[in-house]
Backbone as a chain_set.jsonl record, in Angstrom:
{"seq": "XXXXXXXXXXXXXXXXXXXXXXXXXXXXXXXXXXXXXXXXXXXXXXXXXXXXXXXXXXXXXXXXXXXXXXXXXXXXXXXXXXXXXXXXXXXXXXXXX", "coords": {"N": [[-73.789, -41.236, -35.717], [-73.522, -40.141, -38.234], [-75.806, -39.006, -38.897], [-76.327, -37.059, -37.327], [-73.747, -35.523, -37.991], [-75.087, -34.778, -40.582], [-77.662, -33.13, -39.889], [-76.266, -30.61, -38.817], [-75.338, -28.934, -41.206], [-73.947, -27.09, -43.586], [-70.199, -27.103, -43.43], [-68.327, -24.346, -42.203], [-65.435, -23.788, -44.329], [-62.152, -24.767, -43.307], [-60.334, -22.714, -44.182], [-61.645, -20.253, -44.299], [-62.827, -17.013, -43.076], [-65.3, -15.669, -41.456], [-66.614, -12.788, -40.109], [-69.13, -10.733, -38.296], [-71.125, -8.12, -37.765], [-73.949, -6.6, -35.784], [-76.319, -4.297, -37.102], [-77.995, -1.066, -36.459], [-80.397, -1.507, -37.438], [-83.514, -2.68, -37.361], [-84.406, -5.765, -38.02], [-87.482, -7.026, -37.689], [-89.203, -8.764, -35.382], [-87.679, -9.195, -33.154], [-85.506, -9.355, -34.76], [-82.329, -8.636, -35.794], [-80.609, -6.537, -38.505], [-77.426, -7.702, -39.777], [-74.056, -7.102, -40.387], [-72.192, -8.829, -42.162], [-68.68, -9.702, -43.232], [-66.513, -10.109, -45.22], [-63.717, -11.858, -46.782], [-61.655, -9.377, -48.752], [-60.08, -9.495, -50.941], [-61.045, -11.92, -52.248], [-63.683, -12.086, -54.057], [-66.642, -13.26, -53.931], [-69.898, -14.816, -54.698], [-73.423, -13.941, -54.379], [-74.974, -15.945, -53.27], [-72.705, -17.708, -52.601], [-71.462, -16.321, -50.138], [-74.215, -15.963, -48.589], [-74.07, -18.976, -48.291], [-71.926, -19.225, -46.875], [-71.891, -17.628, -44.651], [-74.588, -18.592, -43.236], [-72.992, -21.16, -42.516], [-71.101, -20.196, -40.78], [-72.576, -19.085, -38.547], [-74.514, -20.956, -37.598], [-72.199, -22.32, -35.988], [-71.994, -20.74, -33.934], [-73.303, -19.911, -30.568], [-75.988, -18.731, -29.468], [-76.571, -17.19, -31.68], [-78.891, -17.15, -34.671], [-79.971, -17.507, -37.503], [-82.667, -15.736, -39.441], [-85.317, -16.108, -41.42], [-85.562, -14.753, -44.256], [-86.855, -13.807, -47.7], [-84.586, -14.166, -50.832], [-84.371, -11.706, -52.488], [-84.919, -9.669, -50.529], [-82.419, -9.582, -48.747], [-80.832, -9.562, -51.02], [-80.769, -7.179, -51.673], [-80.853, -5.489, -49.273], [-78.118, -6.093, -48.946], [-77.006, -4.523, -51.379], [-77.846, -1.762, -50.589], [-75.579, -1.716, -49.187], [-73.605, -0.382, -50.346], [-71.706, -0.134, -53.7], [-68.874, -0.485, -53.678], [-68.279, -2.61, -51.754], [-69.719, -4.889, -52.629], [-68.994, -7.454, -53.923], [-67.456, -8.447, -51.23], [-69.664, -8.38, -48.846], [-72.129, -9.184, -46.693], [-75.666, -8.079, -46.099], [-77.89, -9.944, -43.921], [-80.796, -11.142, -42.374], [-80.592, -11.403, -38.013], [-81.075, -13.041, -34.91], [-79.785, -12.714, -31.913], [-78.825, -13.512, -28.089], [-77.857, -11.513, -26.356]], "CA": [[-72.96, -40.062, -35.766], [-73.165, -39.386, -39.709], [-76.848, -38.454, -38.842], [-75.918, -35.712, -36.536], [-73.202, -34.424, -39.231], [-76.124, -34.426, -41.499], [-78.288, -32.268, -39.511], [-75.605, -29.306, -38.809], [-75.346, -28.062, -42.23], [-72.6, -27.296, -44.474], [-69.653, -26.748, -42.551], [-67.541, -23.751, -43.136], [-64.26, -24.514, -45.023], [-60.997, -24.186, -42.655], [-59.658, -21.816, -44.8], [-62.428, -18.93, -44.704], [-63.469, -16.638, -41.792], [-66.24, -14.595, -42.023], [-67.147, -12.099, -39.07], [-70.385, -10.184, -38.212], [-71.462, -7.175, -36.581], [-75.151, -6.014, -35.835], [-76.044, -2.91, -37.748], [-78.614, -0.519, -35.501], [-81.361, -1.483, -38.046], [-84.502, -3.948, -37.014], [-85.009, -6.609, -39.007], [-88.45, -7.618, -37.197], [-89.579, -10.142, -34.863], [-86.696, -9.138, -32.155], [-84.082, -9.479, -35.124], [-81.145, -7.255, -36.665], [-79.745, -7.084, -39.606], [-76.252, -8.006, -39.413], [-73.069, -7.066, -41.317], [-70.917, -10.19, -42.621], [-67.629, -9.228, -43.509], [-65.203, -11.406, -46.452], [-61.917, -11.318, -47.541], [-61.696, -8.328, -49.937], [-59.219, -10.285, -52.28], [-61.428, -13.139, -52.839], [-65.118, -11.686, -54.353], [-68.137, -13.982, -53.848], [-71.366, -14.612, -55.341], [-74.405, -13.819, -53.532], [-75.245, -17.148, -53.107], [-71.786, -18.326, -52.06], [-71.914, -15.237, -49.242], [-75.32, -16.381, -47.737], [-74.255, -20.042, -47.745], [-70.506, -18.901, -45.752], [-72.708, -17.356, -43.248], [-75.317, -19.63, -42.416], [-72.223, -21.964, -42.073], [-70.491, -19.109, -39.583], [-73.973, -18.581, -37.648], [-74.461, -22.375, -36.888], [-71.366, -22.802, -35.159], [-72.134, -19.574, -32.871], [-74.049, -20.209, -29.581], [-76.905, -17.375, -29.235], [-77.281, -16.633, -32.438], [-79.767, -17.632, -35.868], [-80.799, -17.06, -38.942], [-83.651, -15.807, -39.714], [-85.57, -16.669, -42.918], [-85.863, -13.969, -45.183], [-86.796, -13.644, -49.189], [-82.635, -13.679, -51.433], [-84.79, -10.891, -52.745], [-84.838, -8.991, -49.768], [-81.544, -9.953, -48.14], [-79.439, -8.888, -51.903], [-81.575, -5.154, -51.871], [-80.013, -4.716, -48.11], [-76.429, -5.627, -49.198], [-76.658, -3.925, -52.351], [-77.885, -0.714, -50.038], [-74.225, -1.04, -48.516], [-72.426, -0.002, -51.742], [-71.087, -1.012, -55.03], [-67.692, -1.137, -53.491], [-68.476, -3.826, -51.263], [-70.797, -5.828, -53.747], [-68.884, -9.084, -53.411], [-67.538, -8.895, -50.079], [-70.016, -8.154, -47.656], [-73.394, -9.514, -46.932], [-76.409, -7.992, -44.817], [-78.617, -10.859, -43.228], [-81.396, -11.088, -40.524], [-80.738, -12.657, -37.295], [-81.326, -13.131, -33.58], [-78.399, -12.904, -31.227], [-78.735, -12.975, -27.134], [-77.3, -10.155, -25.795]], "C": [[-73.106, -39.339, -37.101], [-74.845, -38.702, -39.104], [-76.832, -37.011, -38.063], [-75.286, -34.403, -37.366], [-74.187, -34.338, -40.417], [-77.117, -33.24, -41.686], [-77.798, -31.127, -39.22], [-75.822, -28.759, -40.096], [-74.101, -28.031, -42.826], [-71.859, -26.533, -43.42], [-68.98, -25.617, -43.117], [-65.874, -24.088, -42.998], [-63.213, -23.964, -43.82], [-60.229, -23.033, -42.704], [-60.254, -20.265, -45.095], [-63.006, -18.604, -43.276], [-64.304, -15.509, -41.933], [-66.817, -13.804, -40.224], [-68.084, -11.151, -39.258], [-70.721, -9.392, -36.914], [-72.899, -6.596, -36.77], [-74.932, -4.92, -36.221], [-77.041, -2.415, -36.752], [-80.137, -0.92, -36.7], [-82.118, -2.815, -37.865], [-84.446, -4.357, -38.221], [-86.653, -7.372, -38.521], [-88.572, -8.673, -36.148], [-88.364, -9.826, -33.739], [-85.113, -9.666, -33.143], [-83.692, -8.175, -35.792], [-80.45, -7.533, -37.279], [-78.58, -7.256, -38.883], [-75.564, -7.978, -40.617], [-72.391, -8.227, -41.405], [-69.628, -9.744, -43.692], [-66.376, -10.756, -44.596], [-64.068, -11.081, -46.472], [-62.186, -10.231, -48.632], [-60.694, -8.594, -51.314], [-59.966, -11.27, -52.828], [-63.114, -12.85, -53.119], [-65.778, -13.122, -54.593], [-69.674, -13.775, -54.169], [-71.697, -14.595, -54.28], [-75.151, -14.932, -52.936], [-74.22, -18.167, -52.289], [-71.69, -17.528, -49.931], [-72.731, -15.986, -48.529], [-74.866, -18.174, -47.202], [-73.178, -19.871, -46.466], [-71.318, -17.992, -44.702], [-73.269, -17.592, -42.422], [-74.319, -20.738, -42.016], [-71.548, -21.475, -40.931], [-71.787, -19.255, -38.577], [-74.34, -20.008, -37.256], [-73.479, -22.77, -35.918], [-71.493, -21.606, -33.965], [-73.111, -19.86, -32.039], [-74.667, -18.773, -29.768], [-77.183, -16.62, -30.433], [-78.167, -17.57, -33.215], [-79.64, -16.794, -36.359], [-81.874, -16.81, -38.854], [-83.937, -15.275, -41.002], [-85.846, -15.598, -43.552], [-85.876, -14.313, -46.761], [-84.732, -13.438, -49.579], [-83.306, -12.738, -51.489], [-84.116, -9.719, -51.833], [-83.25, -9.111, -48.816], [-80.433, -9.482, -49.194], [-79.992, -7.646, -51.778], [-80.854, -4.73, -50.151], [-78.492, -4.798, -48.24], [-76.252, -4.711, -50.291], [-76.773, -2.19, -51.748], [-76.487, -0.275, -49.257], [-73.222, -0.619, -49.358], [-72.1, -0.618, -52.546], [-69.42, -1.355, -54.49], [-67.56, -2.139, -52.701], [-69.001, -5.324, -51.679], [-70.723, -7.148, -53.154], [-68.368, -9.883, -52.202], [-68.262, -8.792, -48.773], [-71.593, -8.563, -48.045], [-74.38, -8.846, -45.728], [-77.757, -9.115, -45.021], [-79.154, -10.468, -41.851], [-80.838, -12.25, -39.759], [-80.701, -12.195, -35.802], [-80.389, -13.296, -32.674], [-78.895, -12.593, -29.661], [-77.313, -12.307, -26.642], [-75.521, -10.48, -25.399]], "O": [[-72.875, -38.133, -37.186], [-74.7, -37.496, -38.903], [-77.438, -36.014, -38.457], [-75.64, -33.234, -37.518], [-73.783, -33.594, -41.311], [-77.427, -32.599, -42.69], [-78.654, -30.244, -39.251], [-76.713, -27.91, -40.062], [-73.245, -28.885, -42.595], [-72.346, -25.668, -42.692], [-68.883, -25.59, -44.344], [-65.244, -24.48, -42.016], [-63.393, -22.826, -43.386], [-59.638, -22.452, -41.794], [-59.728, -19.375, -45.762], [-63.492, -19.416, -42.489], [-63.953, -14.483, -42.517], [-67.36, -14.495, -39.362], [-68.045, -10.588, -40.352], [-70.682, -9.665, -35.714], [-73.131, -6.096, -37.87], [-73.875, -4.321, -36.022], [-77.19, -3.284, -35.893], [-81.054, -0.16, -36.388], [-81.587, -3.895, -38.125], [-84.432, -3.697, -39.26], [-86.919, -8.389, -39.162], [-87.741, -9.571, -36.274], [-88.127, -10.982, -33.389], [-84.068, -10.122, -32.677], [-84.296, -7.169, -36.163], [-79.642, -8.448, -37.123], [-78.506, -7.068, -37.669], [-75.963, -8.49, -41.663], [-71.943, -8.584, -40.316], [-69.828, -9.501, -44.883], [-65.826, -11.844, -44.424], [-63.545, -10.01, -46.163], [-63.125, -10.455, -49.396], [-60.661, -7.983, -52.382], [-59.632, -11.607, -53.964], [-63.863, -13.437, -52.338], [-65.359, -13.94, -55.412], [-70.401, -12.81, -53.932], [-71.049, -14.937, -53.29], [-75.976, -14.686, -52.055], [-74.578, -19.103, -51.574], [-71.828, -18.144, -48.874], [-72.188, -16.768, -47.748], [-75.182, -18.626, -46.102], [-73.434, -20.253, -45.324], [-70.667, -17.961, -43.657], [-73.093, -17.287, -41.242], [-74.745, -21.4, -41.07], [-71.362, -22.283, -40.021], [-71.399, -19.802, -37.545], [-74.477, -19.977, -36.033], [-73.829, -23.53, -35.015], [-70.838, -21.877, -32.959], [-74.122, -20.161, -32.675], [-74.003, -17.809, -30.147], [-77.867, -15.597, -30.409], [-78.352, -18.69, -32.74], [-79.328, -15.639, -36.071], [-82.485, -17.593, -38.128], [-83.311, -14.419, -41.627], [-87.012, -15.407, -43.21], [-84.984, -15.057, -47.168], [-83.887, -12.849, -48.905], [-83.241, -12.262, -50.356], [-83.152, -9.023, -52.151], [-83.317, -8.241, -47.948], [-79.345, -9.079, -48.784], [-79.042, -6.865, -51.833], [-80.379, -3.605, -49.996], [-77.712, -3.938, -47.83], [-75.248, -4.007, -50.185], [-76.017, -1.353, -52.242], [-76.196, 0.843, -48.833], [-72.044, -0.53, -49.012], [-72.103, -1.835, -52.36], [-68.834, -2.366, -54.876], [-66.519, -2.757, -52.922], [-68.771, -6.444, -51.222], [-71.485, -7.799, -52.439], [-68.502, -11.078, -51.941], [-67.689, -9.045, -47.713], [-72.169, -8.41, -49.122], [-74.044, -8.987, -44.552], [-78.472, -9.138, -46.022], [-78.681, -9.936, -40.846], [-80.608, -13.398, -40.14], [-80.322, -11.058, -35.517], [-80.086, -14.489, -32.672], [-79.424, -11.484, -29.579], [-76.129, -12.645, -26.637], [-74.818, -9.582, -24.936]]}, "num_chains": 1, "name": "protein.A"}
């Protein structure tokens, strides 16, 4: 059983909910970016962000991640504004319909 909880990933914390809406913009390969939405009281590094997502996006049936450069993944959130900076992240990923 611990081997199983090994292989999910970091879980996300009870206390944080992060929701996500496709933006109309390809990300390649049959993916789309996707908006990820934070608490606006509680600012997050860019690093903290990406991990509370991939922890959100594991527990969701029909969707993924897909692997992109931080590079390229902070230059599309930073394209959504300075007033968003620390709460909002854009990430690729694959979602059926």
């Amino acid at each position: 059983m611990a081997a199983l909880a090994a292989c999910a990933g970091p879980a996300l914390p009870p206390d944080v909910t992060v929701r996500h809406t496709a933006s109309t913009e390809t990300a390649g390969n049959g993916a789309r970016w996707h908006l990820f939405l934070f608490n606006p009281r509680q600012p997050r590094t860019l690093d903290e962000r990406i991990r509370l997502a991939k922890a959100q996006v594991a527990t969701e049936r029909g969707c993924r991640w897909i692997d992109r450069p931080r590079a390229e993944i902070e230059e599309r959130t930073r394209q959504q504004g300075a007033a968003y900076a620390e709460t909002l992240l854009a990430a690729p990923l694959i979602c059926d319909s």
